[in-house]
C-alpha positions in Angstrom: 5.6 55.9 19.7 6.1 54.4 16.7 10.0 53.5 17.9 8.8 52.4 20.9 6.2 49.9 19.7 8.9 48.6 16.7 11.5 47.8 19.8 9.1 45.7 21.5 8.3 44.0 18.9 12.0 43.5 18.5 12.5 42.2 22.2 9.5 39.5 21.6 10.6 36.1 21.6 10.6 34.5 17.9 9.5 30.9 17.8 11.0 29.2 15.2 9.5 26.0 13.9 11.7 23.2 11.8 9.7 20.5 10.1 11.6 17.4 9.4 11.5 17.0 5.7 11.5 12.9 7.1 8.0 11.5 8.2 8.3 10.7 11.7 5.3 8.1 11.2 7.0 6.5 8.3 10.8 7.1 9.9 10.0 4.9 12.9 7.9 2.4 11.2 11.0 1.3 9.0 12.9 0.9 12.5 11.0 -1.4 13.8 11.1 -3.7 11.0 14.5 -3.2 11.5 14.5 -4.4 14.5 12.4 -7.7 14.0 14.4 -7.9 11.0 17.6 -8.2 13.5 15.4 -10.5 15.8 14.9 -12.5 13.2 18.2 -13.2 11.7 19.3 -14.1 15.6 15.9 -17.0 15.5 17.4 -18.2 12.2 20.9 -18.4 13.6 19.6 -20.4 16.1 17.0 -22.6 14.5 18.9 -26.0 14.5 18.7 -26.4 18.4 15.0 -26.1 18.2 14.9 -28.4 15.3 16.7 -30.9 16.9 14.4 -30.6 20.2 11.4 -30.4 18.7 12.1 -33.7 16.5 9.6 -35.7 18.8 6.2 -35.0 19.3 6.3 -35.3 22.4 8.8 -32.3 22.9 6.1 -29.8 21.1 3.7 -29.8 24.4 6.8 -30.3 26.9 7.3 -27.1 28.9 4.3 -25.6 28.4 1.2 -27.2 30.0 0.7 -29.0 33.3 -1.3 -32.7 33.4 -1.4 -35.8 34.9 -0.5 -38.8 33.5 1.4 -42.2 34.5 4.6 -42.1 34.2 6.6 -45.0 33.5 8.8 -46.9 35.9 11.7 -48.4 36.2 10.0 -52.2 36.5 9.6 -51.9 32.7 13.8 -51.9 32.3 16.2 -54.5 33.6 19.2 -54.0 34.5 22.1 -56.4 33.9 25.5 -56.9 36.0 28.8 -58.5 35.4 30.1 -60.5 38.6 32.5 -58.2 39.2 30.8 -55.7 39.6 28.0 -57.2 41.5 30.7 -58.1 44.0 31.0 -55.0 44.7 28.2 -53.3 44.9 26.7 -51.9 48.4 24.2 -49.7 50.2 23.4 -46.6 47.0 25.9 -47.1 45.0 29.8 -46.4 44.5 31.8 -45.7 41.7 32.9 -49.4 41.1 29.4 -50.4 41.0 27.0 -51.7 38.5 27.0 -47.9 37.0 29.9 -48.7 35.0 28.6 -52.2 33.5 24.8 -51.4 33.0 23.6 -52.5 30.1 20.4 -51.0 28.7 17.5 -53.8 27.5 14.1 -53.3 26.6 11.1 -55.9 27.3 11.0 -55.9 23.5 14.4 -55.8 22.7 14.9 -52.2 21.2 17.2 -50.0 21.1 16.8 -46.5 22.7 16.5 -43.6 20.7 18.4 -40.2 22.1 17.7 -37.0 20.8 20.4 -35.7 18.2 23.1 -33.1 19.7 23.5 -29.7 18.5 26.2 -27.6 19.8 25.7 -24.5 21.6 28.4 -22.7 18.6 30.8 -23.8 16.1 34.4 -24.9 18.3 36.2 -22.3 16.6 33.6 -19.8 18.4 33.6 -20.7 21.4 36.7 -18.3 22.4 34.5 -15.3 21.9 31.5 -17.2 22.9 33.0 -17.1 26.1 33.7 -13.3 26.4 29.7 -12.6 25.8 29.2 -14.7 29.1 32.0 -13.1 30.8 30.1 -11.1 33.7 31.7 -7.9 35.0 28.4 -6.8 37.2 26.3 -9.0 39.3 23.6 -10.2 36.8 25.0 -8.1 33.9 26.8 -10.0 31.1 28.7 -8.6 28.6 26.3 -10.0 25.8 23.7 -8.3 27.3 25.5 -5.4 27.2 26.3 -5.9 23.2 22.5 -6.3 22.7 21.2 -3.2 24.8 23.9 -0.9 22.7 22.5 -2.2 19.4 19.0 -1.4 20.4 19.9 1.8 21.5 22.3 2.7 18.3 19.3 1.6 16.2 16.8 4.0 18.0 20.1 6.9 17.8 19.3 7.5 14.0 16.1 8.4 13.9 16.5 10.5 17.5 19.2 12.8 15.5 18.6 12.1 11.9 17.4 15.8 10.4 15.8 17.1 13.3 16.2 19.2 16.6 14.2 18.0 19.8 14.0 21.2 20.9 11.9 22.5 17.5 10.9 19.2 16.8 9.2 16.9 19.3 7.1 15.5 17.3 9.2 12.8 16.4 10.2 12.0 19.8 6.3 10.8 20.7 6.3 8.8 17.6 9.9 6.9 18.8 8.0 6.8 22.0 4.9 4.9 21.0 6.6 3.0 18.3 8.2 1.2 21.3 5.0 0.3 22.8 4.5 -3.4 21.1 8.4 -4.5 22.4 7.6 -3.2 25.5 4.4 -5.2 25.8 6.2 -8.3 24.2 9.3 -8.2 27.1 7.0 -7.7 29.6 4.7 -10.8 28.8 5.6 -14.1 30.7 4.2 -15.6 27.4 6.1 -13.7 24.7 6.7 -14.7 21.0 10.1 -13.4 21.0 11.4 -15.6 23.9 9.3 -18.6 22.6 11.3 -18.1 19.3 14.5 -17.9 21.2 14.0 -20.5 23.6 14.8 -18.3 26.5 12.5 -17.7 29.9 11.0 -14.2 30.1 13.1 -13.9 33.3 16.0 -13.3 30.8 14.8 -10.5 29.0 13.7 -8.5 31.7 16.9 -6.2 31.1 15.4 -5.7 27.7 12.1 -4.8 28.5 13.5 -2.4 31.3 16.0 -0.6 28.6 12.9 -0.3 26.3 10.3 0.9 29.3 13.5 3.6 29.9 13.6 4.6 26.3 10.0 4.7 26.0 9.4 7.0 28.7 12.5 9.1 27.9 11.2 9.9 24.6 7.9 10.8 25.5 9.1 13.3 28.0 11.4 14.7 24.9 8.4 14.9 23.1 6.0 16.4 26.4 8.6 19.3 27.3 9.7 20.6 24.2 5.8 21.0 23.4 5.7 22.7 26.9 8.7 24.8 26.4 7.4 25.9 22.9 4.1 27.0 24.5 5.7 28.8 27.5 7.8 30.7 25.2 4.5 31.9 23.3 2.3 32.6 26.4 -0.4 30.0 25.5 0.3 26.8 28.0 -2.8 27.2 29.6 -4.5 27.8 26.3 -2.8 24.7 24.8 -2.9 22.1 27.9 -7.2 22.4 27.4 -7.1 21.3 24.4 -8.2 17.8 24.7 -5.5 16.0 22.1 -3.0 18.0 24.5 -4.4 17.2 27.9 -4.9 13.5 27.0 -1.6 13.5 25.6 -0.1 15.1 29.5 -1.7 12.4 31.0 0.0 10.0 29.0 3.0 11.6 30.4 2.6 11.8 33.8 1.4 7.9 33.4 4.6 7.3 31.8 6.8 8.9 34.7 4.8 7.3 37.1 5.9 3.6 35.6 9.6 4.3 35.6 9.9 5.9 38.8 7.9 3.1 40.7 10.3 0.6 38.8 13.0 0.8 40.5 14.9 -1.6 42.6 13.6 0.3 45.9 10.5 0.0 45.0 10.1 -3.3 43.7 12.1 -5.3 47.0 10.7 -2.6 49.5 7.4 -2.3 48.5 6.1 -4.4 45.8 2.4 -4.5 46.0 2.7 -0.5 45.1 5.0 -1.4 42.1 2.9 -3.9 40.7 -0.6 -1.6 41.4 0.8 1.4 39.8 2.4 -0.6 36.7 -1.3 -2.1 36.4 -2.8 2.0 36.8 -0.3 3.3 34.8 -0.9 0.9 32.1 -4.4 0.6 32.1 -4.3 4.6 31.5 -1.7 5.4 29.1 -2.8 3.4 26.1 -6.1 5.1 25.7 -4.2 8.3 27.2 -2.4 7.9 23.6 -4.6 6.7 21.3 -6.8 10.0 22.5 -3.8 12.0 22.2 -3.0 10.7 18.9 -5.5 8.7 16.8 -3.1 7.8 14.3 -0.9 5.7 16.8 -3.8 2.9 17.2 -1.8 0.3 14.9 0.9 0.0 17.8 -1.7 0.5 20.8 -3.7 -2.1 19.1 -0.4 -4.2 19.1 0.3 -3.9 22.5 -3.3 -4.7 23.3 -3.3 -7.8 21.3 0.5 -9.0 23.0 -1.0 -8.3 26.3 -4.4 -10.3 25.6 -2.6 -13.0 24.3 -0.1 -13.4 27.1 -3.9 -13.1 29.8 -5.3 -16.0 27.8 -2.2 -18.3 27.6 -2.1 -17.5 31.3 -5.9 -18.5 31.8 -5.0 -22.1 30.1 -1.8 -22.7 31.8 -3.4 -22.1 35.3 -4.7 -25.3 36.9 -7.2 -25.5 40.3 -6.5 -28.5 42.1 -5.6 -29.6 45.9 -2.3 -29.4 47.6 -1.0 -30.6 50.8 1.4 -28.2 52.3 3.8 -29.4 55.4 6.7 -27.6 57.0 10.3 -27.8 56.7 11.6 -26.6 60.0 15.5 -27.4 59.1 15.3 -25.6 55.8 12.9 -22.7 56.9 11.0 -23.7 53.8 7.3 -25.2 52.7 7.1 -28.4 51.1 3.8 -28.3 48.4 2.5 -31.6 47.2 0.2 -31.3 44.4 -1.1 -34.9 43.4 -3.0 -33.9 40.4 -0.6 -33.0 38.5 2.8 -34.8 37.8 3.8 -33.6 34.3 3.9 -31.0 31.8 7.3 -29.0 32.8 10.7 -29.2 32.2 13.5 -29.2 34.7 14.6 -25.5 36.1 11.6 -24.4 35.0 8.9 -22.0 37.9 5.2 -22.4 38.4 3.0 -18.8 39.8 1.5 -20.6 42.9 -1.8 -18.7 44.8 -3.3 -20.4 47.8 -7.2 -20.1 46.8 -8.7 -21.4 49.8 -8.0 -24.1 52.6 -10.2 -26.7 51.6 -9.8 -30.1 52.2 -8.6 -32.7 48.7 -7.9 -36.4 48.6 -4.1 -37.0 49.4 -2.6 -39.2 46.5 1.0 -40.0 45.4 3.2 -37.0 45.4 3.3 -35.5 42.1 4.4 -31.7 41.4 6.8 -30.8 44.5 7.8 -27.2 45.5 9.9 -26.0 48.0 8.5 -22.8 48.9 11.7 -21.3 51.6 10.9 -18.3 53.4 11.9 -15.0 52.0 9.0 -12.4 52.1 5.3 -11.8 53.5 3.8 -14.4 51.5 6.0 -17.2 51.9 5.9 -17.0 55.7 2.4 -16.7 55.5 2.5 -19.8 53.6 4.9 -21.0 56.5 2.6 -20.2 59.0 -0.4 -21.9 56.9 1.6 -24.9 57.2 2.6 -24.9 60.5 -0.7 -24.9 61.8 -1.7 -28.6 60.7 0.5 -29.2 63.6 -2.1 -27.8 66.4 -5.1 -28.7 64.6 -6.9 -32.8 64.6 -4.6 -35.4 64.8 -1.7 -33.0 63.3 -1.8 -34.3 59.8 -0.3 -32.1 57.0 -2.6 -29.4 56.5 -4.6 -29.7 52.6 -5.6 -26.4 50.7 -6.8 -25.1 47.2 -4.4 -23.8 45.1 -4.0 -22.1 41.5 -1.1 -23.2 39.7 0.0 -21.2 36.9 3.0 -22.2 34.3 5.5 -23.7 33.8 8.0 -20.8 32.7 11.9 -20.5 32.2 14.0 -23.0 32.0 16.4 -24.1 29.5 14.1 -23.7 26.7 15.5 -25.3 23.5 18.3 -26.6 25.3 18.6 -30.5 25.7 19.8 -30.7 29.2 18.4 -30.3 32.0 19.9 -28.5 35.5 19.3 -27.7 39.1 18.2 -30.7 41.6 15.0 -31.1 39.8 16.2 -32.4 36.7 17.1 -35.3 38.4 13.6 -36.4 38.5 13.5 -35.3 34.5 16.3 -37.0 33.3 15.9 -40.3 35.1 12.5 -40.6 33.5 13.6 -39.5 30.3 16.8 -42.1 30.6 14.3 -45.4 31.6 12.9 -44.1 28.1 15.6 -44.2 26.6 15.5 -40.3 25.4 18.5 -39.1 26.8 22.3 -38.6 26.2 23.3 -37.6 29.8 26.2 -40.0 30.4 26.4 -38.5 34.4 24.5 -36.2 36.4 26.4 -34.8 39.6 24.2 -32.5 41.9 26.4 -30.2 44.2 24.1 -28.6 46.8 25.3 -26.4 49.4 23.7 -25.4 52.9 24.4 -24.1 56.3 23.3 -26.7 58.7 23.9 -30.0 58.3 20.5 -31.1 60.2 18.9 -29.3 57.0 20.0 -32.3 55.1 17.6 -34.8 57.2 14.0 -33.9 55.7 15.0 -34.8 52.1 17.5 -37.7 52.6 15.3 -40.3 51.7 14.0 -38.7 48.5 18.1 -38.1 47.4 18.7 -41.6 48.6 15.8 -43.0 46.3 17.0 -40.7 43.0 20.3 -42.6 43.5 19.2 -46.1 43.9 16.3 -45.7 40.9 19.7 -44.2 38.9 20.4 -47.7 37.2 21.9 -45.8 33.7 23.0 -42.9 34.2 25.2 -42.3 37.2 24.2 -39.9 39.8 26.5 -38.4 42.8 25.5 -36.2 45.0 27.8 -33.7 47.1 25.9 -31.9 49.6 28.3 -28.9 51.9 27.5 -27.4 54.8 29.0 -23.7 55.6 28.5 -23.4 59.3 29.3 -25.3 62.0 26.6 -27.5 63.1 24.9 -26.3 66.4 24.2 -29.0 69.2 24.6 -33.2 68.2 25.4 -33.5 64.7 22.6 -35.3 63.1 24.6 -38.4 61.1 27.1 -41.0 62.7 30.5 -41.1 61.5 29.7 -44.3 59.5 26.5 -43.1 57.9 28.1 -41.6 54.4 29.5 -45.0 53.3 28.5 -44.4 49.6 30.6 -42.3 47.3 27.2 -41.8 45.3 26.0 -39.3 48.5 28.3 -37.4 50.5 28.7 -34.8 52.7 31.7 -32.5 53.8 31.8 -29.1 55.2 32.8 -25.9 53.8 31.9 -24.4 50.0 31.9 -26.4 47.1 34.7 -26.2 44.9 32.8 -27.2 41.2 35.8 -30.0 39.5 34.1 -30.1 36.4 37.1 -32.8 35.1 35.9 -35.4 37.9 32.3 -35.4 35.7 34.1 -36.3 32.5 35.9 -39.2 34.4 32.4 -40.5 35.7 31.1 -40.6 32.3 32.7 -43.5 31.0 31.0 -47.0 31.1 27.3 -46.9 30.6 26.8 -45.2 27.2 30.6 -45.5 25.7 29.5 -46.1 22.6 28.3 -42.7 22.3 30.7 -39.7 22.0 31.5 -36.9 24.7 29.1 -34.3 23.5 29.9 -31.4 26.1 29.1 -30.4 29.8 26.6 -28.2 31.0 27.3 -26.8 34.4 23.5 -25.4 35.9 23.4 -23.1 38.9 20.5 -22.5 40.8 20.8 -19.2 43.5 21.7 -15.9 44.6 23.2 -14.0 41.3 26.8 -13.6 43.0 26.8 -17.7 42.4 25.8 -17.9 39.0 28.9 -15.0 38.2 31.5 -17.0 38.8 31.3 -20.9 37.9 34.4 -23.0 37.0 34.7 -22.8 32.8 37.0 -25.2 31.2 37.4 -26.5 27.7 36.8 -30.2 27.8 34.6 -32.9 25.9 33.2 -30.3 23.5 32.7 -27.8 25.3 30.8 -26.1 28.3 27.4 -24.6 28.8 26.5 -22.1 32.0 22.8 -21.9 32.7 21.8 -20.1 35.4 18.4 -19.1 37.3 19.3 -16.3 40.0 17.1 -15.4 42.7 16.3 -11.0 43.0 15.7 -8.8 40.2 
């Protein structure tokens, strides 16, 4: 008997426990200084372009909140010719016009004032600058890819450093949690860190996903080895009614739920259920945690704060006001006019746009302009809205309440400005004399020529108000036209407008030529190239090293 009972003992399972001698609490508290210590030294390295943007006081409120005010026009400049080139000059504009003679005088004499130029790197860097933008997957960069191994090498030590997640899963829920705050921070469209680095949100999406992986990963580390450990004792059932424990499962499941509904599938196929479990998920995980673990309320509290701030910038950067929306049947897309408000963002950056109500407003002079094309539910609702104006009264464009929220994106410390709205930008900023754009060329490409009728006028007037700086505009078309093509043969008689079919090819050496004349006295400071589509365009744009150097900023459509 005695045998008997010994072997049995024998054959039971031994659980053997191994305390870290480091405190996880502690251990992962040092990392994340760590880490803002790196994100730091990458704000410092960077600190002279936002010096030399935020110079004027003007530039502190640019970009981040939308008003109304009266903008200045071009009756306050004059422009004078030579004869020469007043002989020549027709219709728009052409090269040989007065574009290359303009001479910029005040009312009061003065002199403009242009912001100063910071490169985007050191010449000598610009080699390997290069091979960080170098793209080898749609969207993915290999910069990205430098930062995302970083992060992850830091987080490596103190997942192995003396300890075994198998005996040890403590730690894991602390490396978990102690991701919580960057989580909340890359998630927020109004985040310090991309304030700090002059960067959109949109661009550190990747980050906040790698994080959200790492985050959940972790916690399911920490989760199952506490579940292993109690299935090898017998006492899971036990265990899980614990409160701490159950609260803590919870937390869990929440956590799994988040990173399966984030995936691609999910968020083109069915994004309303993405968005409502992030918002279920999240609203039950942080007191899930903070029940499961009192001790972790510094980073709940954190992410709490991050998240309030980012609801209240929200609240003051969302304005109520009337908008007149009208179809574009050649573009498939809805034109909103928003008269209140006509300032406030910078060129390439987005606005959050809700239709509130279809109540009626006083139509005014244009202001904010969106194009709103049709590519999901609410967008051809917003189609449909607009379409019915047509069958209702005397068919006028059809006026409804809208919340606008933003701006966000955009070039952030950046001194340029790209994509077709920053035209508008840089022509006002120009008549002010607060800009070093020597040429702007705008290549837009579409599939039907007709779809170039509905904003002809409004290209025609950016070229003819461009009196400084020089403006061309190359639109393609990529099929052939279906039924009478919409233009005469004679109609593109300006060089300043044109129109040809196939793809573009970008000649980024034809915009260095244009940029002689109007502001010679001031040296060639680089070229920025701006592409605004799909995220196979933005992968492959024409690089070459000319006029000290070029800069790729893209906003791609997708996820």
């Amino acid at each position: 008997m005695a045998n008997s009972t010994t072997a049995a003992a024998s054959a039971a399972p031994t659980i053997v426990s191994f305390e870290s001698p480091a405190n996880p609490a502690n251990l992962v508290y040092h990392i994340d200084l760590f880490l803002i210590a790196l994100f730091a030294a990458v704000v410092l390295l960077r600190i002279a372009r936002p010096a030399a943007r935020l110079w004027k006081i003007s530039e502190w409120t640019n970009g981040h909140i939308l008003f109304h005010t009266t903008l200045r026009r071009s009756a306050t400049r004059r422009v004078e010719f030579n004869s020469e080139a007043g002989s020549k000059h027709r219709d728009l504009a052409t090269d040989d016009s007065h574009w290359s003679s303009a001479q910029r005088v005040s009312e009061k004499g003065t002199t403009p004032s242009y912001p100063p130029h910071v490169s985007s790197c050191p010449r000598f860097l610009r080699g390997f600058l290069q091979v960080l933008h170098a793209r080898f997957n749609p969207g993915v960069s290999v910069l990205q890819v430098v930062v995302v191994v970083i992060y992850l090498a830091t987080l490596l030590y103190p997942a192995l450093f003396q300890t075994n997640p198998f005996t040890d899963p403590v730690r894991y829920g602390w490396i978990g949690v102690s991701q919580l705050p960057f989580v909340f921070a890359l998630a927020s469209k109004n985040n310090v860190l991309g304030l700090l680095l002059g960067v959109g949100y949109e661009k550190l999406q990747f980050l906040h996903r790698v994080a959200g992986r790492v985050l959940v990963l972790s916690v399911n580390i920490h989760g199952l080895g506490y579940i292993y450990l109690w299935s090898l004792e017998g006492e899971f059932m036990k265990k899980i009614a614990v409160p701490t424990n159950y609260w803590g499962f919870i937390g869990l499941i929440c956590a799994d739920m988040l990173v399966f509904f984030s995936t691609s599938f999910w968020r083109t196929k069915a994004y309303n259920l993405f968005l409502s479990t992030h918002i279920f998920s999240v609203s039950l995980i942080l007191p899930a945690i903070i029940l499961h673990k009192p001790a972790t309320g510094p980073y709940i509290l954190t992410a709490v704060g991050l998240f309030v701030f980012d609801m209240v910038t929200r609240w003051i950067k969302t304005r109520f006001t009337t908008a007149t929306i009208r179809p574009l049947p050649e573009l498939g897309v809805t034109r909103v006019e928003i008269p209140s408000i006509n300032a406030g963002w910078r060129a390439g950056q987005h606005v959050r746009l809700r239709v509130v109500s279809s109540g009626m407003g006083i139509l005014g002079e244009e202001g904010m302009i969106l194009m709103c094309k049709k590519a999901g539910d609410w967008t051809n609702k917003l189609y449909d809205l607009a379409k019915l104006s047509g069958y209702e009264g005397d068919g006028q464009a059809r006026k409804v309440r809208v919340s606008v929220e933003g701006p966000y994106g955009g070039p952030g410390h950046r001194m340029f400005s790209s994509f077709s709205a920053a035209v508008f930008e840089l022509i006002q900023k120009d008549l002010e004399g607060h800009s070093r754009v020597k040429v702007i060329q705008l290549v837009w490409s579409i599939q039907d020529p007709a779809s170039l009728v509905s904003l002809l006028p409004l290209l025609t007037s950016l070229i003819q108000q461009s009196v400084f700086t020089p403006i061309r505009i190359s639109v393609f078309y990529t099929r052939s036209p279906t039924g009478k093509f919409p233009f005469s043969d004679d109609f593109f008689r300006s060089t300043a407008l044109t129109l040809a079919p196939g793809r573009p090819k970008a000649a980024i050496s034809r915009a260095v030529t244009l940029g002689s004349g109007v502001k010679d006295e001031e040296a060639n400071t680089g070229l920025i190239v701006g592409v605004c589509g799909p995220a196979g365009l933005a992968d492959n744009p024409t690089r070459r090293d000319q006029v000290g150097g070029i800069e790729i900023h893209d906003e791609t459509f997708g996820w």
